[in-house]
LUMRO-184005 format. One line per 5 residues: their letters; for each residue x, y, z of C-alpha. Coordinates in steps of 0.5 Angstrom, whole numbers. Example, Ala and Ser with C-alpha at 12.3 -4.5 7.8 and 13.67 -1.06 7.14 Angstrom:
AS	25 -9 16 ~ 27 -2 14
# end
This chain:
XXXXX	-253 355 41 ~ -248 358 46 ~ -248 355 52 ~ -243 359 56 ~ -248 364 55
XXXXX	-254 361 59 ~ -258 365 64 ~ -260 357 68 ~ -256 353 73 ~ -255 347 69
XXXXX	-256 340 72 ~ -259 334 72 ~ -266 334 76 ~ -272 330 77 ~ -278 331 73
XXXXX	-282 336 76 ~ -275 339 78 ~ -274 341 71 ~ -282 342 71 ~ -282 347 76
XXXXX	-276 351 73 ~ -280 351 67 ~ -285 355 70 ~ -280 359 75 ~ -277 361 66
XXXXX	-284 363 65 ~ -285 368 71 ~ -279 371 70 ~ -280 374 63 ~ -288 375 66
XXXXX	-288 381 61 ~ -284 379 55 ~ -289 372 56 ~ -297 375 56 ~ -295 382 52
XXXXX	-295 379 45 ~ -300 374 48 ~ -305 379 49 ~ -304 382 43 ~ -304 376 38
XXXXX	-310 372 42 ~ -314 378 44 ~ -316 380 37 ~ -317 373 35 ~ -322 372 40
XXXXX	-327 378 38 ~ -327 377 31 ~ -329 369 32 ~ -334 372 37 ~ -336 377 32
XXXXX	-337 372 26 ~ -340 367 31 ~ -345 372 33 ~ -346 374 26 ~ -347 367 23
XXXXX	-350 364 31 ~ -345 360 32 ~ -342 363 39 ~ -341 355 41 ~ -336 354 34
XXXXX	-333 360 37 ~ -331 357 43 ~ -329 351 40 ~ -324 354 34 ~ -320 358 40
XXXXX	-319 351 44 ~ -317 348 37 ~ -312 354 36 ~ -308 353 43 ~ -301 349 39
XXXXX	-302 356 34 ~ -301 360 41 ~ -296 356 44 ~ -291 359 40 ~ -291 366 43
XXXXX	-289 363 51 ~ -284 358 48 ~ -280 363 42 ~ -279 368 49 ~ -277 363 54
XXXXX	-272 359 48 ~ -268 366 47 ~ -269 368 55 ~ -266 362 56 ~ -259 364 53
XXXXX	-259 371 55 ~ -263 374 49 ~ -269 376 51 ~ -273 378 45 ~ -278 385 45
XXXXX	-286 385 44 ~ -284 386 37 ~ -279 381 35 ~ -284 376 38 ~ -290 378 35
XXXXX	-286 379 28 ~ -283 372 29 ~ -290 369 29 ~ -291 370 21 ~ -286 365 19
XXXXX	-284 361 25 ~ -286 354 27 ~ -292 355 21 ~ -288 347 18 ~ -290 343 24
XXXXX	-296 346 27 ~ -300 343 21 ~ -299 335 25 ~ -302 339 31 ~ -307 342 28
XXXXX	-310 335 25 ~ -308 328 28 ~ -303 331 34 ~ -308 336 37 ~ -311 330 41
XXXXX	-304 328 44 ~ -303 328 51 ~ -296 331 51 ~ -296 336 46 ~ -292 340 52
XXXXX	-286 337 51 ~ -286 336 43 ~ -287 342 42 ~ -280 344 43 ~ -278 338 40
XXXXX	-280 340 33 ~ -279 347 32 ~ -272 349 36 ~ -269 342 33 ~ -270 343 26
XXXXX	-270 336 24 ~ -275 331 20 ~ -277 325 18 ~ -273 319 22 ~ -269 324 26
XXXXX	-274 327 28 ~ -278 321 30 ~ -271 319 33 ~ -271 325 37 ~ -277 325 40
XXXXX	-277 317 42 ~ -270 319 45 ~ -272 326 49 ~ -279 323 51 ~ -279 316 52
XXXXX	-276 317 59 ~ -281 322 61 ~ -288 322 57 ~ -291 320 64 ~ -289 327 67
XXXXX	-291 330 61 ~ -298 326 60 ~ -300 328 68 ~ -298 335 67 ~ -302 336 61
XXXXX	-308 333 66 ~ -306 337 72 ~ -306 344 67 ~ -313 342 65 ~ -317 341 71
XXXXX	-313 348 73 ~ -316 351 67 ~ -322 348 68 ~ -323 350 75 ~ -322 358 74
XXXXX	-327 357 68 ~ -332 354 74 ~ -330 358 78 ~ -331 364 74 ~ -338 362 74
XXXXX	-339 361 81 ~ -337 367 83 ~ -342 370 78 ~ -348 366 84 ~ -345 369 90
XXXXX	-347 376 88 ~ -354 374 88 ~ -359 375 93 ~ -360 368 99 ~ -367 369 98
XXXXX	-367 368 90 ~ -362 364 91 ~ -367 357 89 ~ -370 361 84 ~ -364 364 80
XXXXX	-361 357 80 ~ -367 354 76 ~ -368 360 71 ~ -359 359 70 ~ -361 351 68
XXXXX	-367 353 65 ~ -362 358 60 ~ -357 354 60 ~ -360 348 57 ~ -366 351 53
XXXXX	-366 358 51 ~ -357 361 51 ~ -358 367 50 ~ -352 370 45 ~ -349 374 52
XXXXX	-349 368 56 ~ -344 365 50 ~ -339 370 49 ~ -339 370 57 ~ -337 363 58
XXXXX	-332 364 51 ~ -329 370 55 ~ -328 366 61 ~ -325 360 57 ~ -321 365 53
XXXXX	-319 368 61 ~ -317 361 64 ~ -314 359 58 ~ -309 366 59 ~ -307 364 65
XXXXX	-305 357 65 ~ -303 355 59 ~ -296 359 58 ~ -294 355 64 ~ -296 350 61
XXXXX	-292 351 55 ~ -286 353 61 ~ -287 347 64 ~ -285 342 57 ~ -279 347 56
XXXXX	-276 345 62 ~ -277 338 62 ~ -274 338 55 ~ -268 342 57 ~ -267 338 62
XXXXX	-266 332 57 ~ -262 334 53 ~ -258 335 60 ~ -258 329 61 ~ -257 326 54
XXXXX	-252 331 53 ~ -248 333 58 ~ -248 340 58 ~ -247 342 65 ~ -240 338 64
XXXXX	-238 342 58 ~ -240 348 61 ~ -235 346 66 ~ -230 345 62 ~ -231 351 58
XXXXX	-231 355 64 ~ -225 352 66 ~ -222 353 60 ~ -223 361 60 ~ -221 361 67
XXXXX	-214 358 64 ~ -213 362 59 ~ -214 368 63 ~ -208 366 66 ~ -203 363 62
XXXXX	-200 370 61 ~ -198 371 67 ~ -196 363 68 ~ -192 363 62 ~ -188 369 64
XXXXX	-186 367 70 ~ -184 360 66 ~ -179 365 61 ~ -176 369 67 ~ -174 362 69
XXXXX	-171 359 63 ~ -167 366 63 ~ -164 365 69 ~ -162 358 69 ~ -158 360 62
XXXXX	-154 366 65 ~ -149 361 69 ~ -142 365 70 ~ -138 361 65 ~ -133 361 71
XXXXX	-137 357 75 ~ -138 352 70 ~ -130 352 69 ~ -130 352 77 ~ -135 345 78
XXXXX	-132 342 73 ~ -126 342 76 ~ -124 338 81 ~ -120 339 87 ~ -114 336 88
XXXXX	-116 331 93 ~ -121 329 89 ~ -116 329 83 ~ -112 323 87 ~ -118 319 88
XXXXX	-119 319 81 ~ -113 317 80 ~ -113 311 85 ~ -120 310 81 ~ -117 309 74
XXXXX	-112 305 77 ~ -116 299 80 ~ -120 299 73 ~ -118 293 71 ~ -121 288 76
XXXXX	-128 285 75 ~ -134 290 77 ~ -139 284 78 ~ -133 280 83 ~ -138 279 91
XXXXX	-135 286 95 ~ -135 285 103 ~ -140 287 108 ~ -139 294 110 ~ -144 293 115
XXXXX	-139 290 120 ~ -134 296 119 ~ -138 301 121 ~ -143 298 127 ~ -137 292 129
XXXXX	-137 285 130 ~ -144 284 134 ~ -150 279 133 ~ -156 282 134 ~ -161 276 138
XXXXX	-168 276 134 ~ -171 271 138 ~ -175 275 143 ~ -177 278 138 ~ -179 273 134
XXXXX	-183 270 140 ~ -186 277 141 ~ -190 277 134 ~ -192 270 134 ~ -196 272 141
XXXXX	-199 278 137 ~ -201 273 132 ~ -205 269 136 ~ -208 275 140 ~ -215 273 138
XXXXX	-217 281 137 ~ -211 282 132 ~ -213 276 129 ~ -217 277 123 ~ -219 270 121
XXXXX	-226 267 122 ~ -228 261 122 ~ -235 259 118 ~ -240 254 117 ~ -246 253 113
XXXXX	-250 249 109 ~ -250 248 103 ~ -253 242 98 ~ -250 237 94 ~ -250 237 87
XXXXX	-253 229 86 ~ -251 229 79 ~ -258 231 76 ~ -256 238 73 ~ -251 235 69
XXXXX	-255 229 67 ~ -262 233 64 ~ -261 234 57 ~ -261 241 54 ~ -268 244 53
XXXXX	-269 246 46 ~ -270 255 45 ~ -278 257 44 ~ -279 261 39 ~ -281 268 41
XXXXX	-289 268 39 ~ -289 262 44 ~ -285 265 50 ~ -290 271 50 ~ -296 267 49
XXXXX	-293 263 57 ~ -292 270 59 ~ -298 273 57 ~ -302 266 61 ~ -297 267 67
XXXXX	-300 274 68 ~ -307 272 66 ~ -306 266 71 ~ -303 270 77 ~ -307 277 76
XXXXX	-314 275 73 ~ -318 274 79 ~ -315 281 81 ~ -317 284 74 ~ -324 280 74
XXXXX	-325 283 81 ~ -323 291 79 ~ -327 290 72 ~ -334 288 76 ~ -333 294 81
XXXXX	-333 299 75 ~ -339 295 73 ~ -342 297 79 ~ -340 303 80 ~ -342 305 73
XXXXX	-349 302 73 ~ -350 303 81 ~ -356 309 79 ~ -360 302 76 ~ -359 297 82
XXXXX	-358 301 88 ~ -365 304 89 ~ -368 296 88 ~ -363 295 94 ~ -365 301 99
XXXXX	-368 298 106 ~ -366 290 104 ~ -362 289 110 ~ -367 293 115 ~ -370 288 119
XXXXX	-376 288 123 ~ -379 296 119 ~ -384 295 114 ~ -383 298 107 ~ -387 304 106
XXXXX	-391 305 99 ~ -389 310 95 ~ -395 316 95 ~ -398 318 89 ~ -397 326 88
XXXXX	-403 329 87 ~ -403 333 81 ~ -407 341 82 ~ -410 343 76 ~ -409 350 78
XXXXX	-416 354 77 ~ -418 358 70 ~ -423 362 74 ~ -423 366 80 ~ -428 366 86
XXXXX	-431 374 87 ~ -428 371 95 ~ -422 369 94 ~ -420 369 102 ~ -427 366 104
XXXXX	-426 360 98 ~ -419 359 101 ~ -421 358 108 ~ -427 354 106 ~ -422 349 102
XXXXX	-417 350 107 ~ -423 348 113 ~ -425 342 108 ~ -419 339 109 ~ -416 340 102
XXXXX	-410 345 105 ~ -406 344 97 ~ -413 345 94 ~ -414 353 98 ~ -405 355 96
XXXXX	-407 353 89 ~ -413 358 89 ~ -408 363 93 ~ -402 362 88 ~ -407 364 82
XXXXX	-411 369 85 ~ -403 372 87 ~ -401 371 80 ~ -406 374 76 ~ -405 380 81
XXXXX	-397 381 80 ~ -399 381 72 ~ -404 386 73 ~ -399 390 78 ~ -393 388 74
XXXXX	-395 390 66 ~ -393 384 64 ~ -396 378 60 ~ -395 371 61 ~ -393 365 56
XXXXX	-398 359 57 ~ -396 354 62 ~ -392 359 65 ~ -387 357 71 ~ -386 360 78
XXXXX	-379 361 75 ~ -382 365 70 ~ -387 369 74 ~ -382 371 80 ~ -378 374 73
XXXXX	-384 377 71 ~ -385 380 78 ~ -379 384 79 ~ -382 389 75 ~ -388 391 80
XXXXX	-386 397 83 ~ -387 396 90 ~ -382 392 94 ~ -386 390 99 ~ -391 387 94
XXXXX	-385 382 90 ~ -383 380 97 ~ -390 378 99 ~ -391 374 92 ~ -384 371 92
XXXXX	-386 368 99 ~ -392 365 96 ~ -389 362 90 ~ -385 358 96 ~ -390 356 100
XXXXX	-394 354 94 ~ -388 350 92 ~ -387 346 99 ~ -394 344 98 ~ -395 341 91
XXXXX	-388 339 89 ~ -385 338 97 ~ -391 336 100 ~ -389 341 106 ~ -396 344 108
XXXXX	-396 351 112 ~ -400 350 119 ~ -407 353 119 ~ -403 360 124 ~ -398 360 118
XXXXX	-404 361 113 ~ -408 366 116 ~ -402 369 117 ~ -401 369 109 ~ -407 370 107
XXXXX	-408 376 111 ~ -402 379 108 ~ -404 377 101 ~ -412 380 103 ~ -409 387 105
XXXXX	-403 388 100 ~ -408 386 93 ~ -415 388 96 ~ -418 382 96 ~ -425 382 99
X	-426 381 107
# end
């Protein structure tokens, strides 16, 4: 590993400081990322797709591209690793590195790691350390311990990201229907969805599965690489040692120039004159008597007291300190100057009773964790009780609210619930179709009258349409089935007629009397029923 080769500013950052340089690694090297991305998921896809749709199991499919993830995460992580040291590796070399690389550790995340929460930021443990057993363990406790919330909340964050673009992919399918099919389109989709799926339905919502998954997780992967470059440059101090490798180079640079100066410098100081020396050992004849006068005095004894020679040189003055004496004490009393204080504070006396009680014996370790264990059930297990019986009532709240709805309303009777009449719809139809509805609708039975309208309409769409309906078929169905008559104003008029039959049986919305005049002229002249 070359350190001095890297093309990061190495320090030591928070958690999702790291998380973010993971992310900014990823988006840096955007092409040497997706590339062999697409080029190794892409063709994994259509062939489980195919064999789904050959075998019809499309939803197997699906299920086998998510479980594949830790074998796709290798593609992101082998680039940013190498990018990382300023080696950023071609398309080829990616995908020719994907035949052997890292196959060792991905049998535990294909098995009883595939569920792990932090896979993001193993991943990079197990195959860029290259070690196993206890030392792998060691490693992962050591790197991860400190940050497996991070790496657990990021894994969470990544999720419901994939998850929206996936939503959100089938929303934006809705937006480009029509507002007034709208109602019908989304219960023939729930109807689809839940009893008949047809096989393109489920390569669809694999391929946008697959698109969401393109998306997110290379930053994911990103993200778990930064937080464990980031732990080991904390653990490690490599942003001290590529300190002092920078440093060391920057002093190898210059040591020519610093030794050569040092050369010249021995040099000169060795090429004294030898006169000179001869003349500064010599000394002159002053000094000579001097040194005569020396060497006649050495027999007296060196550690004898000598005399001041202060009065020699300054003369016989004594100099009065009191003033001066009496200038410092004031500055001392100066209570500015001072730098004491006086406090006082209580503080109880020892009656002898902590010397007096007896040692107690240590517990052992079972007993101390069961006291804690009741001490933090005796502190916070009316809190626990309390948040326990909130969920409860949370969860079960569909059984009991619709019990305690209009409980604490006052002075206003409870109405019964109306019985919903069920209208068989008729088997027959009158030769008068508009005179029947008009009789109904004048006996009082308006439902009766846009049961005998949304029969009559039905029969005529089908003969207009070319169409057969199912048994028991449902407005959704016919409204499908209506698309296909040829004649846009006669689908209009018959989807306003599934409506109005609708409000009625199922809403209890009935028209008013101008409203169905209005209606059953419209159907009398568009179908040509008899005047």
């Amino acid at each position: 590993m070359r350190l001095d080769q890297l093309t990061v500013r190495l320090r030591a950052r928070s958690p999702w400081e790291a998380v973010e340089l993971g992310t900014a690694l990823v988006r840096r090297h955007a092409g040497a990322v997706w590339k062999p991305w697409l080029w190794l998921t892409l063709p994994v896809f259509v062939l489980l797709n195919a064999a789904g749709w050959a075998l019809d199991l499309l939803g197997l499919a699906g299920l086998l591209m998510w479980w594949l993830k830790p074998v796709f995460d290798r593609i992101p992580l082998y680039v940013i690793s190498r990018a990382t040291f300023g080696a950023v590796p071609s398309v080829r070399e990616t995908l020719a590195a994907q035949r052997g690389w890292g196959w060792k550790r991905m049998l535990g995340f294909l098995t009883w790691r595939r569920l792990g929460p932090a896979r993001s930021l193993y991943l990079p443990i197990d195959l860029l350390e290259g070690v196993d057993g206890a030392r792998l363990r060691d490693r992962r406790r050591v790197l991860g311990g400190a940050v497996y919330g991070n790496a657990v909340l990021l894994t969470m964050i990544c999720a419901a990201f994939e998850a929206m673009l996936v939503l959100g992919g089938v929303a934006t399918i809705f937006m480009f229907v029509p507002v007034e099919y709208l109602p019908e389109t989304v219960r023939a989709g729930w109807a689809l969805i839940n009893e008949q799926t047809p096989w393109w339905a489920k390569i669809g919502w694999n391929a946008l599965c697959w698109l969401g998954m393109t998306l997110v997780e290379p930053y994911y992967v990103g993200a778990g690489f930064g937080l464990y470059l980031n732990r080991r440059t904390q653990i490690e101090a490599w942003d001290v040692e590529i300190a002092f490798r920078r440093l060391r180079q920057r002093l190898r640079t210059a040591a020519a120039p610093i030794v050569l100066l040092l050369s010249l410098a021995v040099g000169a100081g060795l090429a004294v004159p030898a006169a000179q020396a001869q003349e500064r050992d010599t000394p002159p004849p002053a000094a000579q008597a001097a040194v005569e006068v020396v060497d006649a005095d050495d027999g007296e004894d060196e550690d004898a007291p000598q005399a001041p020679i202060l009065p020699e040189v300054f003369g016989e003055q004594r100099v009065d300190d009191t003033a001066f004496r009496k200038a410092v004490e004031q500055a001392y009393a100066d209570p500015l100057l001072n730098g004491k204080r006086k406090l006082t504070r209580w503080e109880r006396k020892p009656d002898g009773t902590e010397a007096e009680a007896p040692k107690q014996m240590p517990l052992p370790p079972w007993l101390e964790w069961m006291g804690k264990l009741f001490a933090f059930i005796g502190e916070w297990g009316l809190w626990i009780l309390l948040a326990i019986a909130v969920v409860v009532l949370v969860v079960t709240a569909r059984h009991w609210l619709p019990w305690m709805r209009g409980t604490f309303k006052r002075g206003k009777a409870v109405e019964a619930p109306a019985t919903v009449e069920t209208l068989p719809l008729p088997d027959a139809l009158p030769e008068n179709v508009a005179a029947a509805a008009r009789r109904l609708w004048a006996e009082g039975k308006p439902r009766h009258a846009l049961a005998l309208l949304y029969r009559a309409s039905v029969d005529a769409m089908v003969a207009r349409a070319g169409v057969s309906l199912p048994p028991g078929a449902t407005e959704s169905e016919c409204l499908r089935a209506s698309r296909r008559m040829p004649d846009g104003e006669d689908r209009s008029l018959f989807a306003r007629m599934v409506r109005v039959w609708q409000y009625a049986a199922y809403a209890r919305r009935l028209p008013d009397e101008a409203e169905f005049e209005a209606l059953l002229g419209q159907l009398q002249q568009r179908y040509g029923w008899a005047a």
